[in-house]
matplotlib code that plots the C-alpha trace (Angstrom):
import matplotlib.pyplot as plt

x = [-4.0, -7.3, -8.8, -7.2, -9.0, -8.1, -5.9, -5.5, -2.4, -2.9, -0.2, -0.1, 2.7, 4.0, 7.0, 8.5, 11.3, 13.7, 11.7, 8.5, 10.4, 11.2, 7.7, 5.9, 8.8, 7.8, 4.0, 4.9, 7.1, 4.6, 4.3, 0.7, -0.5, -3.9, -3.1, -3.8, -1.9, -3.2, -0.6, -2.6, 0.0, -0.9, 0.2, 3.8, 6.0, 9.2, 10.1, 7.8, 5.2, 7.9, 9.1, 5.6, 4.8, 8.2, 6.3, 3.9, 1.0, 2.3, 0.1, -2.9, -1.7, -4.2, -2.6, -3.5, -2.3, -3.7, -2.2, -5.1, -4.0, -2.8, -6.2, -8.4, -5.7, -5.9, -9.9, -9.4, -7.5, -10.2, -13.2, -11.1, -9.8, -12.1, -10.0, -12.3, -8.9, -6.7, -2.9, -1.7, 1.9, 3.6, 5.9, 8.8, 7.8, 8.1, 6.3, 8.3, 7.8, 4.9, 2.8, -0.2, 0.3, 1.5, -2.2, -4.0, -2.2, -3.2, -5.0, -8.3, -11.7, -10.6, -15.2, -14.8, -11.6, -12.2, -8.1, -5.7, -2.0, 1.7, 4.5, 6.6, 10.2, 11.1, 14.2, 16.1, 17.7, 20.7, 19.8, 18.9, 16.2, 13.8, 10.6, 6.7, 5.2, 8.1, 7.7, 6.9, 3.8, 2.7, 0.1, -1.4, -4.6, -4.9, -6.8, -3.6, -1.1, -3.0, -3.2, 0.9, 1.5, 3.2, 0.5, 2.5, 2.3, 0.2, 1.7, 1.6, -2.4, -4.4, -7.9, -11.1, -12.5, -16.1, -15.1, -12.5, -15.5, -18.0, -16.0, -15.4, -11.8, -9.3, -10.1, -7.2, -8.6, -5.9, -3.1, -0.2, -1.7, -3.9, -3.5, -3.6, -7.2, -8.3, -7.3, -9.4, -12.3, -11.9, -11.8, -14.7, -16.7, -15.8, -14.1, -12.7, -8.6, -6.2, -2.9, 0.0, 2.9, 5.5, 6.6, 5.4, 6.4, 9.6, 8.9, 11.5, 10.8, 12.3, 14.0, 13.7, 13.2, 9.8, 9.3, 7.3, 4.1, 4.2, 5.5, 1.9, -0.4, 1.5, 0.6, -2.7, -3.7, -2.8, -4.5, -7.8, -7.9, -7.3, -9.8, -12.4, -11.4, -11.8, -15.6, -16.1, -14.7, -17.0, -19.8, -19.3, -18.5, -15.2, -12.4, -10.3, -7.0, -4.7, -6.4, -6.6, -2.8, -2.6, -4.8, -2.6, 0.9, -0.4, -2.1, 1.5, 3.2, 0.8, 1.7, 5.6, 5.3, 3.2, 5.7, 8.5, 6.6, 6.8, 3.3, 3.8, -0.1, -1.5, 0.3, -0.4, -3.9, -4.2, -2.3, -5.4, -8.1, -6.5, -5.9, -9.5, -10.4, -8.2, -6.4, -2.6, -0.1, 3.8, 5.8, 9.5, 12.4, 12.3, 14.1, 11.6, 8.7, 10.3, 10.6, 6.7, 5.8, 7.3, 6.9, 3.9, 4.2, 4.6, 7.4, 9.0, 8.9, 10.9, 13.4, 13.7, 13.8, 16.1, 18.7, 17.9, 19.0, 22.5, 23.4, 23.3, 25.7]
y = [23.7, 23.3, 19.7, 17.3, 13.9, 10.6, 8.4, 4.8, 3.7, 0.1, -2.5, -5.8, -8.4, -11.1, -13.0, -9.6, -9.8, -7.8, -5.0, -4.8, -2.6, 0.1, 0.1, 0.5, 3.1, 5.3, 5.2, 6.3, 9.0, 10.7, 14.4, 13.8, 14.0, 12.2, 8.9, 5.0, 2.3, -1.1, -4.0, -7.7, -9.9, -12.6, -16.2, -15.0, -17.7, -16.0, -13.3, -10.7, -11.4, -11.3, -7.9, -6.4, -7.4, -5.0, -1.9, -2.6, -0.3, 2.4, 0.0, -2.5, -5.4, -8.2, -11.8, -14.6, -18.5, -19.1, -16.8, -14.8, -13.3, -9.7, -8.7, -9.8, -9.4, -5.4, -5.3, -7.0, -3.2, -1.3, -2.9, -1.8, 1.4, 4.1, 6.9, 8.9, 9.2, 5.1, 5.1, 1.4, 0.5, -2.4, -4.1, -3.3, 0.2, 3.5, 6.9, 9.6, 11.9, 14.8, 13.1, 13.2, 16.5, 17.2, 16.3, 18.1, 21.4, 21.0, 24.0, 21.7, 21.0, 18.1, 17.3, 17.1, 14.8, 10.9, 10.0, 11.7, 10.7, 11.5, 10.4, 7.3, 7.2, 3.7, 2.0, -1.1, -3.7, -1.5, 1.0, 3.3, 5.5, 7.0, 8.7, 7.6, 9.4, 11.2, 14.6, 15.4, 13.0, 14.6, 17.0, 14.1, 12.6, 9.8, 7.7, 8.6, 7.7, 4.3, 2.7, 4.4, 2.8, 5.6, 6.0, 5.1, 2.3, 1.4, 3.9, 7.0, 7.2, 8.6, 7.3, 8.5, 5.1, 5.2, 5.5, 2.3, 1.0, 2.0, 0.5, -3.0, -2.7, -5.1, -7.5, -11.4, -11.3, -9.8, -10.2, -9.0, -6.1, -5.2, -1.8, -1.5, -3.0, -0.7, 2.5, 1.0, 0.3, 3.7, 5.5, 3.6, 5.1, 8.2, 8.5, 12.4, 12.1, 15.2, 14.9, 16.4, 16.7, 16.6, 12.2, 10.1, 7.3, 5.2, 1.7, -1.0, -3.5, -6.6, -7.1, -10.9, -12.8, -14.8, -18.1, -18.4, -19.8, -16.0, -14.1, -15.2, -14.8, -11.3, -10.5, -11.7, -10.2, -6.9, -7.1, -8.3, -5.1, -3.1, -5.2, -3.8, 0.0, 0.2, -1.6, 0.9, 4.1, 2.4, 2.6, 6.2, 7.2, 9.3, 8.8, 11.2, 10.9, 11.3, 8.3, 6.3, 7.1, 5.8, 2.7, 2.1, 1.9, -0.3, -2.8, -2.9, -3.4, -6.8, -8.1, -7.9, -9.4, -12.2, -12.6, -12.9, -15.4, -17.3, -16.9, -15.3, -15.9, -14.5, -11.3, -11.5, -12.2, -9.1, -6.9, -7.9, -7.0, -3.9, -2.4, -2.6, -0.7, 2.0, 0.6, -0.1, 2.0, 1.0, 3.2, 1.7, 2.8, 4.3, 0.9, -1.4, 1.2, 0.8, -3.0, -3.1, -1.3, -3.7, -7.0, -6.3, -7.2, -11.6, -11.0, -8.0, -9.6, -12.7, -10.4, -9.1, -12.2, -13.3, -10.6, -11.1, -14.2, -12.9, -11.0, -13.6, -15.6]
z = [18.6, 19.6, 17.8, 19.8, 19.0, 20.5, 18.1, 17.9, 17.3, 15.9, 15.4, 14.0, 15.1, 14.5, 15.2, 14.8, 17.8, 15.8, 14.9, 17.0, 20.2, 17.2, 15.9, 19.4, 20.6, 17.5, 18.5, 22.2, 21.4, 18.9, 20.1, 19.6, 23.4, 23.2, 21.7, 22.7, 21.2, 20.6, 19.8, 18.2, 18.8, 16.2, 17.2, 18.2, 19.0, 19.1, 22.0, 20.0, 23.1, 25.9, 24.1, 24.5, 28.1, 29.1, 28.3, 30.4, 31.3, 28.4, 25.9, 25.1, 24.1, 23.3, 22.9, 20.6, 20.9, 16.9, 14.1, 12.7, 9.5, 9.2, 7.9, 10.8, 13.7, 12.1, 12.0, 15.8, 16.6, 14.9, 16.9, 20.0, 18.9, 21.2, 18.8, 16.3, 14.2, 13.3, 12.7, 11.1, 11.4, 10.6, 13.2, 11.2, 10.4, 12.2, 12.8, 12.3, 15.2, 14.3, 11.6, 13.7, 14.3, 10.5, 9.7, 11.5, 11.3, 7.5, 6.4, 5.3, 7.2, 9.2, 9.6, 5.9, 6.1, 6.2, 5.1, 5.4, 3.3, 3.6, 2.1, 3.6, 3.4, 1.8, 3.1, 1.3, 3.0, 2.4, 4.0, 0.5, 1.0, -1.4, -0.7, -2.0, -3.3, -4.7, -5.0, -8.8, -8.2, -5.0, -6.6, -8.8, -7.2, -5.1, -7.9, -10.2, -7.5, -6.9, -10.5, -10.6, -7.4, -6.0, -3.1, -0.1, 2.2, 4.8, 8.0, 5.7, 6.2, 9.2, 9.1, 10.5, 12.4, 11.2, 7.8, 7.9, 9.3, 7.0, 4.6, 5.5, 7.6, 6.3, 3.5, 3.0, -0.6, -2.3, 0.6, -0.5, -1.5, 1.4, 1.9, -1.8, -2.1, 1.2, -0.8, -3.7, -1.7, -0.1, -3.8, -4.8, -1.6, -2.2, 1.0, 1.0, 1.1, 2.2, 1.7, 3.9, 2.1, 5.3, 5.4, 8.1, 8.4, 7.4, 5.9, 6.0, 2.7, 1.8, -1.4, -1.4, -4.8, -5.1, -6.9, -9.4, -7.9, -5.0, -8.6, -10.3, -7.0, -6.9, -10.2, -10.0, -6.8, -8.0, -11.6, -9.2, -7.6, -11.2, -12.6, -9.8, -9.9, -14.1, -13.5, -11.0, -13.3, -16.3, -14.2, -13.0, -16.7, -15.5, -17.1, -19.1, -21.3, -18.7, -16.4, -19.3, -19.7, -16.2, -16.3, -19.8, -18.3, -14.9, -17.5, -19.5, -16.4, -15.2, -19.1, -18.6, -15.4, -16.8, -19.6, -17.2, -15.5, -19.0, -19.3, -22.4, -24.1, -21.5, -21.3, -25.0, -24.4, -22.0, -23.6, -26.6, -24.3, -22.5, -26.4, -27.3, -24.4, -25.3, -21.7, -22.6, -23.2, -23.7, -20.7, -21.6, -23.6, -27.4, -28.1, -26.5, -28.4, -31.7, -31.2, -30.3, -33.1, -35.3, -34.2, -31.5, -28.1, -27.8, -29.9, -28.5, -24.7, -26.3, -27.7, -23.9, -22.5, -24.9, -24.0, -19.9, -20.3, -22.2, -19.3, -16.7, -18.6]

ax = plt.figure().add_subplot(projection="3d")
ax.plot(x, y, z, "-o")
ax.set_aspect("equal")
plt.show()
């Protein structure tokens, strides 16, 4: 293979001492030959720092006393990436060995290429492992996959570093869906994605509870950057059924999470809106479709929460 660019491997850490020797041993044994790997460590105070200073001269690690935020301690590794090509991973993520390699032995003109996409193998605290996208979805395109969320997570991309750049880098305002707002921002540029269908990465998530207060800024987070992406689509004037369809079933989604949340009138109250605009559509069993038919959808979520409630007796 001729095209051998130099790729940044950029990690993020903090307070990651259980994870963080896994996620920088991935990046070093990639069988991609011309790589650099830059580690932010940001505002450690556990042995995550210690950890990083074994390997030595085999990374760049760059220290921080204050903790910056995941969003500026990843912009810090992309303002001292010297790759053309930027690989993301999350201390408590790995690369599976080829991916860089997977991506560029892509039959597609990488010049043309700004993103490239694989699937990432999700792992539950159990140790259950599914992979995202899965692979019915893995023809569908990337603005599908995104208002599906079934695009994967942040190590299952291979960016080109002008383009990141170009676009901003790494935005805190919606947090817990950072790499989902990127994407977004990167749709909305039309930034030209390839995907490789071979997974890259494994991503180790946590399957803790949130209270309520995390539950709404979740919710609302995540209906911010929907919110953006359909006033973008109205403006370009492009979208058919089958997005709609799309757009429909995220938009039913933010409601029932709102009406789990007890905030009941103003799922109700989106659910309003979202109709008007042709944007909701009921994705749930025949029994929850016949119920909505009937009694609409304040009064079919109570019914729901109604029987929720029965089974944790």
């Amino acid at each position: 293979m001729q095209y051998q660019p130099l790729v940044t491997i950029a990690i993020a850490a903090c307070n990651g001492e259980k994870t963080i020797e896994k996620a920088v041993l991935s990046a070093l044994n990639l069988s991609w030959p011309n790589k650099e790997i830059i580690v932010i460590d940001n505002g450690s105070t556990d042995k995550t720092t210690e950890i990083l200073k074994k390997f030595g001269q085999g990374l760049y690690c760059h220290f921080f006393k204050e903790k910056l935020g995941r969003a500026k301690a990843r912009n810090e590794a992309l303002q001292r990436a010297r790759g053309s090509w930027i690989q993301w991973l999350d201390q408590d993520d790995t690369l599976i060995q080829d991916k860089i390699k997977n991506h560029f032995s892509n039959a597609c003109d990488t010049e043309r290429v700004d993103v490239y996409y694989s699937p990432i193998i999700a792992v539950s605290p159990t140790g259950e492992k599914k992979t995202v996208p899965p692979a019915p979805s893995m023809n569908r395109t990337p603005l599908i996959l995104w208002f599906s969320s079934e695009l994967p997570q942040t190590g299952g991309y291979l960016w080109k570093t002008e383009a990141v750049k170009k676009i901003g880098g790494w935005s805190d305002e919606a947090s817990l869906f950072d790499d989902y707002e990127l994407v977004g921002r990167a749709i909305r540029a039309n930034l030209n994605f390839a995907f490789t269908p071979i997974p890259g990465a494994y991503w180790h998530y946590k399957d803790k509870p949130m209270d309520h207060l995390q539950a709404l800024e979740f919710i609302y987070q995540k209906k911010k950057c929907m919110d953006n992406m359909v006033r973008w689509l109205k403006q370009q004037g492009s979208m058919d059924l089958s997005l709609k369809r799309e757009i429909g079933k995220a938009y039913f989604v933010i409601a029932r999470w709102l009406a789990k949340e007890g905030r009941i009138e103003e799922a109700a109250a989106l659910e309003r809106k979202q109709k008007a605009m042709d944007l909701f559509c009921v994705d749930d069993s025949w029994i929850y479709h016949c119920l909505y038919s009937l009694f609409g959808f304040p009064t079919t979520e109570k019914i729901q929460e109604f029987f929720r409630k029965k089974k944790q007796r």
